[in-house]
C-alpha positions as CSV (number, residue, x, y, z in Angstrom):
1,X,0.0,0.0,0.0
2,X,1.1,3.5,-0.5
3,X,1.9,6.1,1.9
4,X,0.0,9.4,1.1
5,X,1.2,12.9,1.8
6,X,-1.5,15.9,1.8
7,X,0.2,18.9,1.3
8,X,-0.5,22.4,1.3
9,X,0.6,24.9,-1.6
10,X,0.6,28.4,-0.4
11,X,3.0,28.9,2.9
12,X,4.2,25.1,2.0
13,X,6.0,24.7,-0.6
14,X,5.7,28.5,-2.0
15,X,5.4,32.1,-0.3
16,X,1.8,33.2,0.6
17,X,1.0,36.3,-1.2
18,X,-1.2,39.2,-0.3
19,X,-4.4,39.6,-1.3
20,X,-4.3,36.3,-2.7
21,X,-1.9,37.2,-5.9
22,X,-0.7,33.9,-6.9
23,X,1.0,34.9,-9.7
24,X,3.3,36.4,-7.4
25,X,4.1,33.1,-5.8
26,X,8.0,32.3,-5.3
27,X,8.6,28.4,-4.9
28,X,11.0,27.3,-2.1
29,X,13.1,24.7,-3.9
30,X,14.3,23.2,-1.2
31,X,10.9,22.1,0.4
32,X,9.9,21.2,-3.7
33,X,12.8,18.9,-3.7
34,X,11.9,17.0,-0.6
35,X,8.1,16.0,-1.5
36,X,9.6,15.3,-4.9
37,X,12.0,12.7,-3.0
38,X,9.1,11.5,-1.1
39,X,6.7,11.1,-4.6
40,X,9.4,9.4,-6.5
41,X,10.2,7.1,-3.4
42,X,6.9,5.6,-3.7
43,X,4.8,8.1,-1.7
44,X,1.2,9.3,-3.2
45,X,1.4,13.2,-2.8
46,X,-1.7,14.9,-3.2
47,X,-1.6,18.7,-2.9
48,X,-4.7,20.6,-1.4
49,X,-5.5,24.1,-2.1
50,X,-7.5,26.6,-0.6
51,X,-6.6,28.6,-3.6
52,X,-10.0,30.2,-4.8
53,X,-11.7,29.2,-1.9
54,X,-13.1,32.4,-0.8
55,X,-13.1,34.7,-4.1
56,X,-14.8,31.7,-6.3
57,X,-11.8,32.2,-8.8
58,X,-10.5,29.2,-10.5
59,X,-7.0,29.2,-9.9
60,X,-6.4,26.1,-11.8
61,X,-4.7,26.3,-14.8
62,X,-1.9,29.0,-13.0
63,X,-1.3,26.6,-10.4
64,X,-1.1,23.8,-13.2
65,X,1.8,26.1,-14.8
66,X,3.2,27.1,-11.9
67,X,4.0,23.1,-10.7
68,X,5.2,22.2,-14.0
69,X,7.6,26.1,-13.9
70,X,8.8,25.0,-10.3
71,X,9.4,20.7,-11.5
72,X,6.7,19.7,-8.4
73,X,6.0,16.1,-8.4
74,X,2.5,14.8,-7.6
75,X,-0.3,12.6,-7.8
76,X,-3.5,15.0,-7.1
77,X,-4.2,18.3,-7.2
78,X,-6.9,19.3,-5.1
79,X,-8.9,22.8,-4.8
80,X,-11.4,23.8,-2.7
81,X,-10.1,23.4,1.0
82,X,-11.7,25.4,3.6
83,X,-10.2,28.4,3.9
84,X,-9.1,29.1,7.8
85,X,-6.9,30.1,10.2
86,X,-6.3,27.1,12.0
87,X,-6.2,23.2,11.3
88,X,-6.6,20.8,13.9
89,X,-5.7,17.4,13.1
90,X,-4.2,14.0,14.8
91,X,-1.8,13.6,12.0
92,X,-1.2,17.3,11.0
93,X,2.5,18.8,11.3
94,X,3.6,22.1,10.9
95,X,5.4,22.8,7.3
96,X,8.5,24.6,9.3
97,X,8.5,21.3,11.4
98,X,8.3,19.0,8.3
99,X,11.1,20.8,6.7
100,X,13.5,21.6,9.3
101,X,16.9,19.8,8.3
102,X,16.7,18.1,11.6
């Protein structure tokens, strides 16, 4: 059986950009790199956006570009996450946790 990764886009594996302007998005290659480790050591990696969420905008198609532009790895692509403040969640971790060199 696979191991599956959700994964957030925005603050994850990218900057989060005011006003949500995600063409302005800058990837972090480093965090890119790891998940693409993970997907090509077997793991499913499904990333989960709340990208459009709240303005209704499709979002699709840029972030489509923008994973190809950046070389991101994955097996889903997911929109329309609830848009909030806080997840709580037995098997959540913190993205500056999760890739900490430690």
């Amino acid at each position: 059986m696979n191991k599956v990764i959700v994964c957030d886009i925005d603050g994850t594996i990218c900057t989060t950009t005011k006003n949500g302007d995600y063409k302005k998005a800058k990837p972090f290659i480093d965090r890119i790199q790891k998940m693409n480790k993970l997907y090509y050591s077997g793991w499913k990696i499904i990333y989960h956006t709340a990208r459009g969420s709240h303005t209704g905008k499709d979002w699709k198609e840029l972030t489509k570009k923008q994973f190809e532009k950046w070389g991101v790895k994955y097996s889903k692509l997911k929109f329309g996450k609830i848009e909030a403040e806080c997840f709580i969640d037995d098997k959540g971790i913190n993205a500056d946790v999760f890739f900490s060199e430690k």
